[in-house]
N, CA, C, O and CB atoms as a CASP TS submission, in Angstrom:
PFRMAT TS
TARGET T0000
AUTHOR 0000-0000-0000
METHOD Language model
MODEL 1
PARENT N/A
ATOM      1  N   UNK     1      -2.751 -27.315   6.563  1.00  0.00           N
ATOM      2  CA  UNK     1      -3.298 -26.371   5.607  1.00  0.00           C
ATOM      3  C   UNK     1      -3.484 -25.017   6.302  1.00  0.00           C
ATOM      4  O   UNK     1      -4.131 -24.937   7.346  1.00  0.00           O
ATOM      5  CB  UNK     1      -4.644 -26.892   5.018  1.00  0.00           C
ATOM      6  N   UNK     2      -2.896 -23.916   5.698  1.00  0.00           N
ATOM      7  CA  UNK     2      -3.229 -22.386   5.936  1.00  0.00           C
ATOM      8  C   UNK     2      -4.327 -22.043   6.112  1.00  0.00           C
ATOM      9  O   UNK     2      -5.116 -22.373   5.227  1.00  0.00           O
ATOM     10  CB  UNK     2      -2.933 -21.585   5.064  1.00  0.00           C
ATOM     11  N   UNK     3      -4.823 -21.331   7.171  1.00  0.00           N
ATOM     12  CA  UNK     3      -6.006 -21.159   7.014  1.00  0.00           C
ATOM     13  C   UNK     3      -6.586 -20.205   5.892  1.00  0.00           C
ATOM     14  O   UNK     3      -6.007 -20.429   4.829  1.00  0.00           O
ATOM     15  CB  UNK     3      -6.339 -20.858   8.131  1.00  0.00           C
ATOM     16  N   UNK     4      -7.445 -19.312   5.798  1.00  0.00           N
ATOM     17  CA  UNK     4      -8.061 -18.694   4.623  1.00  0.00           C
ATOM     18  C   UNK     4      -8.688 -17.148   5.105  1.00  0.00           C
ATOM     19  O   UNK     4      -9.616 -16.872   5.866  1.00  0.00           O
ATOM     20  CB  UNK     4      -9.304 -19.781   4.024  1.00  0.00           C
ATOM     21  N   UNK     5      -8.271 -16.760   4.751  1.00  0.00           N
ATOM     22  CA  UNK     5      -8.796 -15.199   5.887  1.00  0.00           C
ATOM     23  C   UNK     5      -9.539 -14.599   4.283  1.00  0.00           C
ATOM     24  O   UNK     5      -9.203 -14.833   3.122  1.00  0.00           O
ATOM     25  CB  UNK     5      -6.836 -13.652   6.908  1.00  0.00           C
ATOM     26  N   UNK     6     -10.580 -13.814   4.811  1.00  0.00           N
ATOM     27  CA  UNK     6     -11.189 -12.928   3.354  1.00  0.00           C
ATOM     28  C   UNK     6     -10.993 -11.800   4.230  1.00  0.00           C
ATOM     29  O   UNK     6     -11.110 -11.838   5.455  1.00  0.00           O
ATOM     30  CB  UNK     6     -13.050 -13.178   2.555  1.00  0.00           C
ATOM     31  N   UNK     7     -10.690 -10.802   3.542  1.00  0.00           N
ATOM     32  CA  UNK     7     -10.689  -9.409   3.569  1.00  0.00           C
ATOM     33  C   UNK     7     -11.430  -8.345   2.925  1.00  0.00           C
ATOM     34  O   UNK     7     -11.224  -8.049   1.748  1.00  0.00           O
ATOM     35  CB  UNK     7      -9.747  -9.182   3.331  1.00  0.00           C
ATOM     36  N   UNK     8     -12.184  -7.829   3.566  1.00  0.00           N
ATOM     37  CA  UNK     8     -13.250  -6.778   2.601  1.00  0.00           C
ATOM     38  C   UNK     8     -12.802  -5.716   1.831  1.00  0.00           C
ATOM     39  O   UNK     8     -11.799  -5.130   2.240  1.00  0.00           O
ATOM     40  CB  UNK     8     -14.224  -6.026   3.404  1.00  0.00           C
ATOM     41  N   UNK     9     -13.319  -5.345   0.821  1.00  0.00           N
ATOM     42  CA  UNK     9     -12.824  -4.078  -0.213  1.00  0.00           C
ATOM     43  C   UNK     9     -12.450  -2.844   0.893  1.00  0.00           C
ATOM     44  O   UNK     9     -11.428  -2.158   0.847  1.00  0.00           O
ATOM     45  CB  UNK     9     -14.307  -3.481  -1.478  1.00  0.00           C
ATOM     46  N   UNK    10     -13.355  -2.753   1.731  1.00  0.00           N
ATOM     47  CA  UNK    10     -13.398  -1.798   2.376  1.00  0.00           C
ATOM     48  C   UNK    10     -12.068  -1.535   3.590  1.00  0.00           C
ATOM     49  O   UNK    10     -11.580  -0.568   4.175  1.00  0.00           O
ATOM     50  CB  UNK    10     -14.720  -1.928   2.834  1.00  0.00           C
ATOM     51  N   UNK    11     -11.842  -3.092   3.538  1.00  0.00           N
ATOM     52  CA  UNK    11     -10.704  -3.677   4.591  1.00  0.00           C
ATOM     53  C   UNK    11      -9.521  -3.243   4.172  1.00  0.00           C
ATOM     54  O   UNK    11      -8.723  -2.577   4.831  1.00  0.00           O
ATOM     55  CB  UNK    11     -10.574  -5.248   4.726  1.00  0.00           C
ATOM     56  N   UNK    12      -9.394  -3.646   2.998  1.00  0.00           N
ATOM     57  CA  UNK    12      -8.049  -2.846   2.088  1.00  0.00           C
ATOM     58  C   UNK    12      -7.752  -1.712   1.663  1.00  0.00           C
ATOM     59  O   UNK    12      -6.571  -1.403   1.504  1.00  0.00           O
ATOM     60  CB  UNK    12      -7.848  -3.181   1.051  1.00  0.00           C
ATOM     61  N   UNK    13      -9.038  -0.630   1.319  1.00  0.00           N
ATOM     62  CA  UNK    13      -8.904   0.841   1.743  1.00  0.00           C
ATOM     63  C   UNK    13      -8.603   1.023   2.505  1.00  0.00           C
ATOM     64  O   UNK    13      -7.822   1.974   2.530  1.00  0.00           O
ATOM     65  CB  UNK    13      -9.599   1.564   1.817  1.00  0.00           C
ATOM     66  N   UNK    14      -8.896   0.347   3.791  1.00  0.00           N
ATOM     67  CA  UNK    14      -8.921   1.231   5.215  1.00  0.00           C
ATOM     68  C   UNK    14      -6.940   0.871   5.215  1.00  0.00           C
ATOM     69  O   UNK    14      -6.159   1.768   5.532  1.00  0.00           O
ATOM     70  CB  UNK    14     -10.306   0.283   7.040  1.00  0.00           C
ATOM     71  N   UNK    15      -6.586  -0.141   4.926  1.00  0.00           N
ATOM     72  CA  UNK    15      -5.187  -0.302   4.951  1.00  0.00           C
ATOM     73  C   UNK    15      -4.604   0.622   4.010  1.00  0.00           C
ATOM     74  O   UNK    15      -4.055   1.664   4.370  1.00  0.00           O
ATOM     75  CB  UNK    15      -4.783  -1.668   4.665  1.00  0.00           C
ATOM     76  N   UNK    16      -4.683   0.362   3.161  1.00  0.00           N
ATOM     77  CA  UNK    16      -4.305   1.525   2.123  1.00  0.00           C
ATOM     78  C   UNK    16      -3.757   3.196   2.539  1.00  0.00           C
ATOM     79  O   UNK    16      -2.773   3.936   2.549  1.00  0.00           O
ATOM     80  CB  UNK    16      -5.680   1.705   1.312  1.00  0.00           C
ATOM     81  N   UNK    17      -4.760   3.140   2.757  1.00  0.00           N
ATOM     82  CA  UNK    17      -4.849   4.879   3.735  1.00  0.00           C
ATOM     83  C   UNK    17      -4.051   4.670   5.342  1.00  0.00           C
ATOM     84  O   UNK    17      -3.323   5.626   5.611  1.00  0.00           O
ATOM     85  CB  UNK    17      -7.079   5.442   4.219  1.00  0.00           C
ATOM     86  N   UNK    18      -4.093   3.567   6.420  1.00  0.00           N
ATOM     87  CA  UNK    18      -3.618   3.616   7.505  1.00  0.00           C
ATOM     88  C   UNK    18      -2.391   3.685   7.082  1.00  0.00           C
ATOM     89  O   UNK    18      -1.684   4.137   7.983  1.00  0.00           O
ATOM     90  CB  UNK    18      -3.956   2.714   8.366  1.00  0.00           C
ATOM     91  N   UNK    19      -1.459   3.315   5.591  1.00  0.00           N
ATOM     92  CA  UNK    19       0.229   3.057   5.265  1.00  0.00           C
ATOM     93  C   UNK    19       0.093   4.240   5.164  1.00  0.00           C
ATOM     94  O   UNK    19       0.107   4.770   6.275  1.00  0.00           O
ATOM     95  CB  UNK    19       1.022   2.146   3.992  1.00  0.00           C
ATOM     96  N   UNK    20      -0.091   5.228   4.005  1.00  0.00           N
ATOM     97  CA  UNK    20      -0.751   6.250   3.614  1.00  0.00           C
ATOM     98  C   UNK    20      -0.262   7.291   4.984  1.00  0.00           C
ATOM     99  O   UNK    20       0.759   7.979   4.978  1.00  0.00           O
ATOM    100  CB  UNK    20      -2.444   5.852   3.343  1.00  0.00           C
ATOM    101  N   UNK    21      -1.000   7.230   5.831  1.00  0.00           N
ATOM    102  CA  UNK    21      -1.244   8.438   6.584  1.00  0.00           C
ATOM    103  C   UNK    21       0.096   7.878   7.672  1.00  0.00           C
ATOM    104  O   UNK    21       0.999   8.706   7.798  1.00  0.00           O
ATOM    105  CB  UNK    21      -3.120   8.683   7.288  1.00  0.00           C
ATOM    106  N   UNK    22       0.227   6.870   8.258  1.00  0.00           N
ATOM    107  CA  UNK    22       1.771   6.691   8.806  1.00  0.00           C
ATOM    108  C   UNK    22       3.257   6.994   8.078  1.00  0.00           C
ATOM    109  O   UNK    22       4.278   7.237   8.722  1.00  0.00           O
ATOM    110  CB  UNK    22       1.866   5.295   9.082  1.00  0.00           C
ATOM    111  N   UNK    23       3.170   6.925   6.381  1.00  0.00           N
ATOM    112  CA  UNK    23       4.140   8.041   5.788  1.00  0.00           C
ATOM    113  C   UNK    23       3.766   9.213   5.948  1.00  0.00           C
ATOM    114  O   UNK    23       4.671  10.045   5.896  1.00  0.00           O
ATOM    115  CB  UNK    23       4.383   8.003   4.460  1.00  0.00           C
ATOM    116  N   UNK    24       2.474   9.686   6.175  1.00  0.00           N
ATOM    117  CA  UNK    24       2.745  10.739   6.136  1.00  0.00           C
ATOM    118  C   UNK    24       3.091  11.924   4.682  1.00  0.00           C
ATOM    119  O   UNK    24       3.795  12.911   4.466  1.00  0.00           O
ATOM    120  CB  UNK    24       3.577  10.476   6.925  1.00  0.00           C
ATOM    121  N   UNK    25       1.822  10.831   3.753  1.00  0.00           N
ATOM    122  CA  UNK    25       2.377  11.344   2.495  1.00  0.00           C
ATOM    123  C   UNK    25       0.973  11.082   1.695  1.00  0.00           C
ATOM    124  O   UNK    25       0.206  10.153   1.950  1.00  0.00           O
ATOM    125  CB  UNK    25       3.881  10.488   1.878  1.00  0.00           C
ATOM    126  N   UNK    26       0.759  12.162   0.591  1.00  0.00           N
ATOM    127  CA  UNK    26      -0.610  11.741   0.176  1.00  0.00           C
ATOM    128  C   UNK    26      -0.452  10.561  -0.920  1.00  0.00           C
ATOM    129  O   UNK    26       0.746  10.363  -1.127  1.00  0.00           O
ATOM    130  CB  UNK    26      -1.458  13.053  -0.447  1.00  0.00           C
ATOM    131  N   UNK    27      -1.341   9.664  -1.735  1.00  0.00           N
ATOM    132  CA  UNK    27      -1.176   9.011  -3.298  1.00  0.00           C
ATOM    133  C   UNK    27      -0.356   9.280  -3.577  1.00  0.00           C
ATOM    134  O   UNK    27       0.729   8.738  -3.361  1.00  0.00           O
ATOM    135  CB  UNK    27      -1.878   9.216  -4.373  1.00  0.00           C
ATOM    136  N   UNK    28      -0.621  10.358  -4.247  1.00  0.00           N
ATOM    137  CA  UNK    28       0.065  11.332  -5.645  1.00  0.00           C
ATOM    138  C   UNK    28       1.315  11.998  -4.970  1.00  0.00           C
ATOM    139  O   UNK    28       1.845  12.749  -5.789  1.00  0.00           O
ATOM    140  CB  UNK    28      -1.145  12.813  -6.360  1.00  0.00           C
ATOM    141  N   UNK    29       2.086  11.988  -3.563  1.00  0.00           N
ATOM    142  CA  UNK    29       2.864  12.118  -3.204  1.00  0.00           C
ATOM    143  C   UNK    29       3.766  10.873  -3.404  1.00  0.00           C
ATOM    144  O   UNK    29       4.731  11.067  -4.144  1.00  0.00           O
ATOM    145  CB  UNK    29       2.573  12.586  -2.258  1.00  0.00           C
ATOM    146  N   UNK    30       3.663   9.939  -3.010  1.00  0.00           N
ATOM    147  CA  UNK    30       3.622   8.523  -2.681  1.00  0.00           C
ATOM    148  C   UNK    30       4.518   8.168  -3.997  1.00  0.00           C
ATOM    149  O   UNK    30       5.689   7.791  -4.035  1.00  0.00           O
ATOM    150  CB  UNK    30       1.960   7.772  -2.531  1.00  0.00           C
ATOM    151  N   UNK    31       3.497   8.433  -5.184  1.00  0.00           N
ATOM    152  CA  UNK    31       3.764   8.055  -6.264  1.00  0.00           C
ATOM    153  C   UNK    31       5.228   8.603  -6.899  1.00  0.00           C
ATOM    154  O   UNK    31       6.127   8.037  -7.520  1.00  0.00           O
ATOM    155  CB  UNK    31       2.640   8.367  -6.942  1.00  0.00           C
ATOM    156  N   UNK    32       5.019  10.003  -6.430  1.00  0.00           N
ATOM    157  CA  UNK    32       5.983  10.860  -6.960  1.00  0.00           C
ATOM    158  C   UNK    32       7.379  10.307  -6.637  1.00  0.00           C
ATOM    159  O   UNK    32       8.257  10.053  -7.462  1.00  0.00           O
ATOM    160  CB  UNK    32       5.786  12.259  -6.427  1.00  0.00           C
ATOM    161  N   UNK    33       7.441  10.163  -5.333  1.00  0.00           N
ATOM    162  CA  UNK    33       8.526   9.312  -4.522  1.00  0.00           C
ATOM    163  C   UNK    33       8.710   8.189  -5.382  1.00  0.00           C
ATOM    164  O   UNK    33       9.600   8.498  -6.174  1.00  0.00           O
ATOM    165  CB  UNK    33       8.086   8.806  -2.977  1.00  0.00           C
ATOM    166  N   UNK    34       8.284   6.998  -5.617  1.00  0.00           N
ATOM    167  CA  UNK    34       8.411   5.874  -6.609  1.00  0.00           C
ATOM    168  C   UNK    34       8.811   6.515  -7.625  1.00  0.00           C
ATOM    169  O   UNK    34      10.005   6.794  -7.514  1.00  0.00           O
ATOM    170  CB  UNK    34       7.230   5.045  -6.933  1.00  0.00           C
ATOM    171  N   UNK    35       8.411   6.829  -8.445  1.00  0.00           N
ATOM    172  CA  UNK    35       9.345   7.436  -9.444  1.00  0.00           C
ATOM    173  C   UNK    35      10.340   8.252  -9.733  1.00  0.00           C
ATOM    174  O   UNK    35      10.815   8.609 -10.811  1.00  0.00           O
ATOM    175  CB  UNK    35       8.965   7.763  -9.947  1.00  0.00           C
ATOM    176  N   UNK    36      10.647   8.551  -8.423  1.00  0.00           N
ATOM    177  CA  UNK    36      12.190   9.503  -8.926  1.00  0.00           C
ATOM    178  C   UNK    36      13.394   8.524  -7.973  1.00  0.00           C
ATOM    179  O   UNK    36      14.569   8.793  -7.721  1.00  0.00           O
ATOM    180  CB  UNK    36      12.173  11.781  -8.179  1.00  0.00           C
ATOM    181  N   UNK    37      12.678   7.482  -7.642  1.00  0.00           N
ATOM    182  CA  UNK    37      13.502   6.465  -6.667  1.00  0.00           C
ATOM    183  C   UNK    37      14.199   6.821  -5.030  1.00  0.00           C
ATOM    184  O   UNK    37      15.276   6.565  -4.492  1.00  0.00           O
ATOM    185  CB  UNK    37      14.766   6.085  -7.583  1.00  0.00           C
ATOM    186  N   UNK    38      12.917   7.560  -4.606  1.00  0.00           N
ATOM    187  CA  UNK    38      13.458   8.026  -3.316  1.00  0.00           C
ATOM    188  C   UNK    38      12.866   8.070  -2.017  1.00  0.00           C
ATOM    189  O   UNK    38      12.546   8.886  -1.153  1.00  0.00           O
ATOM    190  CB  UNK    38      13.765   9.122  -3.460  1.00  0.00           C
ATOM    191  N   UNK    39      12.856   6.677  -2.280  1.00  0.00           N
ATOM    192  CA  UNK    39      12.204   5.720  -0.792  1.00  0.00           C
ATOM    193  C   UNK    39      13.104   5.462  -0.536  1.00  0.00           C
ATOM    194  O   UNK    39      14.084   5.107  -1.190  1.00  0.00           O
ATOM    195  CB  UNK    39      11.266   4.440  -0.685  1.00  0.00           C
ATOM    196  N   UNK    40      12.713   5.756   1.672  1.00  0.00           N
ATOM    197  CA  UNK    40      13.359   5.181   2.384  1.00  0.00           C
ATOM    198  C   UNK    40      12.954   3.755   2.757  1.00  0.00           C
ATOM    199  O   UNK    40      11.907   3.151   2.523  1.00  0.00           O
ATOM    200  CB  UNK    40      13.478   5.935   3.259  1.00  0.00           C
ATOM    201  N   UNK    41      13.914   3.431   3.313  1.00  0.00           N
ATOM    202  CA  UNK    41      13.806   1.706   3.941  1.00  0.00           C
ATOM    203  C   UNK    41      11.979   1.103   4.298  1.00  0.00           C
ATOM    204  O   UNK    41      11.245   0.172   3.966  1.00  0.00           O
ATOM    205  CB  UNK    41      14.871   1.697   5.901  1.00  0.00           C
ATOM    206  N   UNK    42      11.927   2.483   5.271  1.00  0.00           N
ATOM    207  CA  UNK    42      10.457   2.073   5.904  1.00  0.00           C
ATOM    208  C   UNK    42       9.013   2.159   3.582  1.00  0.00           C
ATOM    209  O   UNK    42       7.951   1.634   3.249  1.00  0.00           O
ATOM    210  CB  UNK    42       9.880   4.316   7.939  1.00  0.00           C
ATOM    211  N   UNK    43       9.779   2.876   3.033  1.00  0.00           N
ATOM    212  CA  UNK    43       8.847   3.355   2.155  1.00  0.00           C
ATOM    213  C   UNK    43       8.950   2.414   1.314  1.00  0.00           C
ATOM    214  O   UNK    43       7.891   2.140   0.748  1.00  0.00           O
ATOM    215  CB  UNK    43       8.977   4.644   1.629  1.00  0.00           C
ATOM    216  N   UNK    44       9.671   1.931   1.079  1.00  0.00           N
ATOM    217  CA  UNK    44      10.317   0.687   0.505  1.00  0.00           C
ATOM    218  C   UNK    44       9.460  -0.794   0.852  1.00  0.00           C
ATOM    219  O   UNK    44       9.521  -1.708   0.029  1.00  0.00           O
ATOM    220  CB  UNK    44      11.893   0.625   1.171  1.00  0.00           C
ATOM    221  N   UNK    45       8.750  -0.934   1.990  1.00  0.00           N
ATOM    222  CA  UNK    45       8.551  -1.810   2.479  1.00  0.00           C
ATOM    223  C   UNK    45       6.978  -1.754   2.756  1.00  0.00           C
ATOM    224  O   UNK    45       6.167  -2.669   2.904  1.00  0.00           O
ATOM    225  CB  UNK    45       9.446  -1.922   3.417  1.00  0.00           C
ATOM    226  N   UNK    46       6.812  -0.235   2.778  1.00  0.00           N
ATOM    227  CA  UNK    46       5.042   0.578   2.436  1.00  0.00           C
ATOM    228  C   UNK    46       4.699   0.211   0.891  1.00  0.00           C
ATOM    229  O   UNK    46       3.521   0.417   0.599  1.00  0.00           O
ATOM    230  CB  UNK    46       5.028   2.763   2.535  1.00  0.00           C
ATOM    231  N   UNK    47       5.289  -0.154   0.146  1.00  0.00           N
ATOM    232  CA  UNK    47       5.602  -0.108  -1.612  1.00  0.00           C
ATOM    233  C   UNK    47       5.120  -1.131  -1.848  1.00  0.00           C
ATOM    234  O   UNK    47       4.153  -1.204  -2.606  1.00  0.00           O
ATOM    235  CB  UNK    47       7.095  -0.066  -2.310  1.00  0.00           C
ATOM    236  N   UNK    48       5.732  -2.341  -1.189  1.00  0.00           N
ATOM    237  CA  UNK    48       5.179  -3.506  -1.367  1.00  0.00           C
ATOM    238  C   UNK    48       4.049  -3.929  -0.750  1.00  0.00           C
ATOM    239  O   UNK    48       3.538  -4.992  -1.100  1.00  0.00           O
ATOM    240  CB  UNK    48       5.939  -4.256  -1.170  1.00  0.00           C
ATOM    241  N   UNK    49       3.545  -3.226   0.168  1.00  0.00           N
ATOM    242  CA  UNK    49       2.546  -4.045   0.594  1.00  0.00           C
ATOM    243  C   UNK    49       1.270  -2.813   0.068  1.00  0.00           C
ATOM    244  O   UNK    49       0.106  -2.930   0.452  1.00  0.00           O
ATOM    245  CB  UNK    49       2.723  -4.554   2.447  1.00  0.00           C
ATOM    246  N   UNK    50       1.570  -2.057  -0.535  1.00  0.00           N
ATOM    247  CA  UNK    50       0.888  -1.457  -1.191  1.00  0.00           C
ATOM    248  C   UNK    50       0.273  -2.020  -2.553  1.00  0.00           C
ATOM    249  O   UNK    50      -0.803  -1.929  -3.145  1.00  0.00           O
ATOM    250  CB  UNK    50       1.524  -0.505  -1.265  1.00  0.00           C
ATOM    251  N   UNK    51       1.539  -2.667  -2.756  1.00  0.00           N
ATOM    252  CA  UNK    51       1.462  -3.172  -4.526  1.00  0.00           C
ATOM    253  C   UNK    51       0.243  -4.325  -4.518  1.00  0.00           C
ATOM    254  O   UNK    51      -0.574  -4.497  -5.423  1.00  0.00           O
ATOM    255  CB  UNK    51       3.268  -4.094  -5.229  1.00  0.00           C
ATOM    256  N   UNK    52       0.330  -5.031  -3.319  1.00  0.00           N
ATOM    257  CA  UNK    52      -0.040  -6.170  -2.743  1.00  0.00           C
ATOM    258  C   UNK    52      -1.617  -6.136  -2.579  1.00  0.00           C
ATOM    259  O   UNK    52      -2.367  -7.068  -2.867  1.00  0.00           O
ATOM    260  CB  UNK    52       0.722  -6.343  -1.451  1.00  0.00           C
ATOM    261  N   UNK    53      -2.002  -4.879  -2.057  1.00  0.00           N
ATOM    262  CA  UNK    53      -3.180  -4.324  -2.140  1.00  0.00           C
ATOM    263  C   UNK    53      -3.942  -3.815  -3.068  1.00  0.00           C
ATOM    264  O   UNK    53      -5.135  -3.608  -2.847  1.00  0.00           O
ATOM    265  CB  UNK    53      -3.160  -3.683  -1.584  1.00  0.00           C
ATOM    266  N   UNK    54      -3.314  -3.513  -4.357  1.00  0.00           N
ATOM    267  CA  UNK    54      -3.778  -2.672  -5.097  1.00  0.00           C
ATOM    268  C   UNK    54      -4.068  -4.197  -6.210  1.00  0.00           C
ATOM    269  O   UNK    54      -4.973  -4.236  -7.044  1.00  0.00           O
ATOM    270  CB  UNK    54      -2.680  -1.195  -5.470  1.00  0.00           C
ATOM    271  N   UNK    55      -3.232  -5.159  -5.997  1.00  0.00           N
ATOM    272  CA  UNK    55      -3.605  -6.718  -6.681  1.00  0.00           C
ATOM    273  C   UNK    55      -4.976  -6.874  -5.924  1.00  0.00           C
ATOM    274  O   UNK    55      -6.056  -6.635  -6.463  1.00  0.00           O
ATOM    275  CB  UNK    55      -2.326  -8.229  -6.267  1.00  0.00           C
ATOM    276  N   UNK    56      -4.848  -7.244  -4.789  1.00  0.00           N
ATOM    277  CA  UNK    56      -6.086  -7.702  -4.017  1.00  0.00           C
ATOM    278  C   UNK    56      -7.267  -6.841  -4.639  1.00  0.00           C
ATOM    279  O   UNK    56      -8.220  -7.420  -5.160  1.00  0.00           O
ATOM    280  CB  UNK    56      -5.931  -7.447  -2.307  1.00  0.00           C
ATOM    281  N   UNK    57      -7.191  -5.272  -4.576  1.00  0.00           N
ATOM    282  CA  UNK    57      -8.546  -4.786  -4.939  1.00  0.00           C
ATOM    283  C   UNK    57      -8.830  -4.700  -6.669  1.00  0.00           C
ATOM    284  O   UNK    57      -9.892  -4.231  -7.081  1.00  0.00           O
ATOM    285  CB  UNK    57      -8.689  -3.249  -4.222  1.00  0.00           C
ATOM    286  N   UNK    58      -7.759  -5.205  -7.619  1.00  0.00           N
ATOM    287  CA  UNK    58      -7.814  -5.686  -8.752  1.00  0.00           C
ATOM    288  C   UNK    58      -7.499  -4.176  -9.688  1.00  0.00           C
ATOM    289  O   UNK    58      -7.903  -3.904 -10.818  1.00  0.00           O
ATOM    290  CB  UNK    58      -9.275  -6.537  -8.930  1.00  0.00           C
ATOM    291  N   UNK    59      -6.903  -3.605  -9.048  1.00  0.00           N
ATOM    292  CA  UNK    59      -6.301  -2.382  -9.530  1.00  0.00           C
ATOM    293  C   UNK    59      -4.909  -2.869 -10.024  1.00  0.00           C
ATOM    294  O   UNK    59      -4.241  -1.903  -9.657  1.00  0.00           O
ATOM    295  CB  UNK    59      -6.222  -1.205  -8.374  1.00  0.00           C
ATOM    296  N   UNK    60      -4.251  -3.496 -10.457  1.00  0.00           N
ATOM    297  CA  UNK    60      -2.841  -4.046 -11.046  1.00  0.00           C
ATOM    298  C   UNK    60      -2.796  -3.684 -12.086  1.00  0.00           C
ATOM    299  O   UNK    60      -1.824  -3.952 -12.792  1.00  0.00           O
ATOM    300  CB  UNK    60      -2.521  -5.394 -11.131  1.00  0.00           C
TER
END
């Protein structure tokens, strides 16, 4: 059996923002990019584990 890790609200902001600031790109930048379809490989892969986060903090 897997173990079970909890992660704090605060835990997933702080991730949020560490993807965030290693693109090198604000939200509403971020976003802009997703919608005109012009992620790179690395942004592509920031996307998902973004999406992933934004489930976890119940923002979906």
């Amino acid at each position: 059996m897997a173990p079970v890790r909890e992660i704090t609200h605060d835990a997933l902001v702080a991730r949020r923002e560490a993807i965030l600031d290693r693109l090198n790109l604000s939200r509403t930048e971020f976003e802009a990019r997703i919608v005109a379809a012009a992620l790179t490989p690395e942004e592509w892969d920031a996307k998902d584990e973004l999406e992933g986060i934004e489930f976890l903090l119940g923002n979906d």
